[in-house]
C-alpha positions in Angstrom: -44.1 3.8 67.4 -47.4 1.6 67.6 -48.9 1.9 64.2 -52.4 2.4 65.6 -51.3 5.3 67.9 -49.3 6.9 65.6 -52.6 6.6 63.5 -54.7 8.4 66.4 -52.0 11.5 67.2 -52.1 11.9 63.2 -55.8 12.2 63.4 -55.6 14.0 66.6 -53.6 16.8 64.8 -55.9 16.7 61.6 -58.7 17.7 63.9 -56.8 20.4 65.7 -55.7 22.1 63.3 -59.1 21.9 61.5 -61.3 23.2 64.6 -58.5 26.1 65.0 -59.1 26.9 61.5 -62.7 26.5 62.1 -62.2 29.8 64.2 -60.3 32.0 61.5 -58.0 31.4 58.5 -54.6 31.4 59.8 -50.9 30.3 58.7 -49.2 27.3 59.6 -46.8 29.0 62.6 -50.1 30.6 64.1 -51.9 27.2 64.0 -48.6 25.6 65.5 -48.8 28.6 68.3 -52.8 28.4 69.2 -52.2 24.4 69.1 -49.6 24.7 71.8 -51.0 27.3 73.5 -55.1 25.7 73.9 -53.2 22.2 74.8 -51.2 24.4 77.5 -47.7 23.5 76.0 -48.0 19.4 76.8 -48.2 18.8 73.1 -45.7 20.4 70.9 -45.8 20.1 67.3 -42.9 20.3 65.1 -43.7 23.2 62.3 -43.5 20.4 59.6 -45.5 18.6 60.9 -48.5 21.3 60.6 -47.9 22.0 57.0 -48.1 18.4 56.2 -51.4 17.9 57.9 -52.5 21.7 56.2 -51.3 19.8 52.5 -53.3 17.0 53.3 -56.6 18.7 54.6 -56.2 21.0 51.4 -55.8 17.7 49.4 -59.1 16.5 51.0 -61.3 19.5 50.4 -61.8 20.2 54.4 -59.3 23.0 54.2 -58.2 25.9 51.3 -55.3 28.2 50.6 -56.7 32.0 50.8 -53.5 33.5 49.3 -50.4 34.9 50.9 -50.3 36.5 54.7 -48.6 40.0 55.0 -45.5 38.1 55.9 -43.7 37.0 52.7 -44.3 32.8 52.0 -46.8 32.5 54.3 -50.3 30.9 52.8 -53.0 31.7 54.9 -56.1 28.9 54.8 -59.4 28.7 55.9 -61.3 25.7 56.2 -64.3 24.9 53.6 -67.8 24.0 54.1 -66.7 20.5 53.9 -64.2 20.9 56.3 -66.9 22.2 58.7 -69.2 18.9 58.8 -65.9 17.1 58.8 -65.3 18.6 62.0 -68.9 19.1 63.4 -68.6 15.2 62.7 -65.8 14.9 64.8 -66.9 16.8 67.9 -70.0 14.3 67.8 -67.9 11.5 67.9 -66.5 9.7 71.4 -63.1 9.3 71.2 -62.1 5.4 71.5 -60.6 4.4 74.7 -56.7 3.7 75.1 -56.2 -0.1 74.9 -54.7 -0.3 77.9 -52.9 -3.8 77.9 -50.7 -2.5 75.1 -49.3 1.0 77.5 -45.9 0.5 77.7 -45.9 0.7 81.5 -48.2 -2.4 81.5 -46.1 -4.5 79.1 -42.9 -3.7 81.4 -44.0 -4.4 84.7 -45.6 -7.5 82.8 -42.5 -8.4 81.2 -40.1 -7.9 84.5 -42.5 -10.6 86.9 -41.2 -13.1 83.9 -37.5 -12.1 83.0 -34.8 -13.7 85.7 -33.0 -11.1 87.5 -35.4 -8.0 87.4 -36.3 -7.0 90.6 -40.5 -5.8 89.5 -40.1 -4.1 93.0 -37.5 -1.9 92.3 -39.1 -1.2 88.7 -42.3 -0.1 90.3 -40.5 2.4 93.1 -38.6 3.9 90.1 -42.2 4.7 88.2 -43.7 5.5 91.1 -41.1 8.4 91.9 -41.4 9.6 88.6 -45.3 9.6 88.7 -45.5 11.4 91.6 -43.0 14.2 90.7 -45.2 14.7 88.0 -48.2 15.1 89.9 -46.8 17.4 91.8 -45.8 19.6 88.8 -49.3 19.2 87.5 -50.5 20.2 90.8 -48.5 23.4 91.2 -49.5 24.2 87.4 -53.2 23.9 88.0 -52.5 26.1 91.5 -50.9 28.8 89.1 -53.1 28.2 86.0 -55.0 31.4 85.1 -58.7 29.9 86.7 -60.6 32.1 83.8 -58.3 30.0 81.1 -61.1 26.9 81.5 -59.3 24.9 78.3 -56.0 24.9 80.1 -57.6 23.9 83.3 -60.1 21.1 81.7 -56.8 19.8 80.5 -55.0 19.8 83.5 -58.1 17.8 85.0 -57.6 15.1 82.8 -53.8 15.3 83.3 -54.4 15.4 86.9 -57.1 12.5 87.1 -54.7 10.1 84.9 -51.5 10.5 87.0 -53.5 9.4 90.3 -54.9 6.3 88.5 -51.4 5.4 87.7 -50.3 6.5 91.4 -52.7 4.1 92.3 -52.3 1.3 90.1 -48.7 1.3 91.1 -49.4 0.9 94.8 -52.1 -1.8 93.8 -49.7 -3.7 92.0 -47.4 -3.6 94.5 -50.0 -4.9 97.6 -50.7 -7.6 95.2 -47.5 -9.1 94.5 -46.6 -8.6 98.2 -49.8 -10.5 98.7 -49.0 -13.4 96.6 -45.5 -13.8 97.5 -46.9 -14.2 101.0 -49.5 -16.9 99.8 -47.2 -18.7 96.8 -47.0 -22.6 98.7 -43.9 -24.1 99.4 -42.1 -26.4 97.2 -43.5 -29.7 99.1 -41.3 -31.6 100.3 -39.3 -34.4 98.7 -40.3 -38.1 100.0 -37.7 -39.6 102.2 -35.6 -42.6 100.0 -36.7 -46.1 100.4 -35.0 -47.5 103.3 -33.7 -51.1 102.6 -35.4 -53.2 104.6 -34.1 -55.1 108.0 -32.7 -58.4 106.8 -34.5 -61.0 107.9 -33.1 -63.3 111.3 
């Protein structure tokens, strides 16, 4: 995994967890449940993985144990005062945008136009196919979403919104290496070899 996006889930965890807590102390399999459930199920997190990032805010002041939940070995936390400027911090702040030339779907179509015997054609039907089937499951999702629920639908938007760009990246890509394999000039021609001349009379 790309260093610097495995650096920005990481983050984008840290700060889940911390605005969830930032509503009322909880335990680490309630914060794994309200996570999946706000994010409407698209972002799983592995129960570990929660009460690594809980040891970590704990370690960093922006989150406190509050002593055991009614279920045995369950620490319930809450997050501190520093916690909350940490995260009032974070609301205030865009989030970066995705360098684009390093997506994955960019390098490969980039990376077939230059290897000899990949048909970039065939590669963009196959993505395409895929990228509409998903916006058609997004779509019936958002038709079924519950319309007072406006997290899950805000993130269905922007689910939404970034499958069409791709849709129509893909057909854009496609007109314009149609285009230039129309316009790409002809090998020229190779000159005739000298002739000997005529010998003389």
């Amino acid at each position: 995994m790309d260093t610097e996006y495995a650096y920005s889930v990481s983050m984008s965890v840290r700060y889940g967890l911390l605005a969830l807590l930032g509503r009322e102390p909880m335990h680490g399999y309630q914060l794994r449940a309200e996570f999946e459930r706000s994010t409407g199920m698209t972002w799983p997190l592995n129960i570990g993985q929660v009460y690594t990032t809980l040891s970590r805010l704990n370690r960093d002041g922006l989150a406190e144990e509050t002593g055991q939940d009614e279920e045995p070995g369950r620490v319930v936390y809450r997050i501190t005062d520093a916690g909350l400027v940490e995260l009032t911090k974070w609301f205030a702040t865009p989030v970066a945008p995705v360098d684009h030339p390093r997506d994955e779907l960019a390098i490969k179509v980039a990376l077939a136009l230059q290897t000899p015997g990949v048909d970039v054609g065939a590669v963009l039907q196959t993505q395409r196919t895929a990228t509409l089937r998903k916006l058609r499951e997004l779509t019936r999702l958002k038709t079924e979403a519950d319309d007072s629920d406006d997290a899950w639908q805000l993130v269905l938007d922007l689910m939404i919104f970034r499958t069409e760009s791709e849709a129509r990246w893909l057909d854009h890509s496609e007109t314009r290496l149609a285009r230039a394999s129309r316009t790409t000039p002809r090998s020229a021609p190779q000159p005739a070899a000298d002739t000997p001349k005529a010998a003389k009379r």
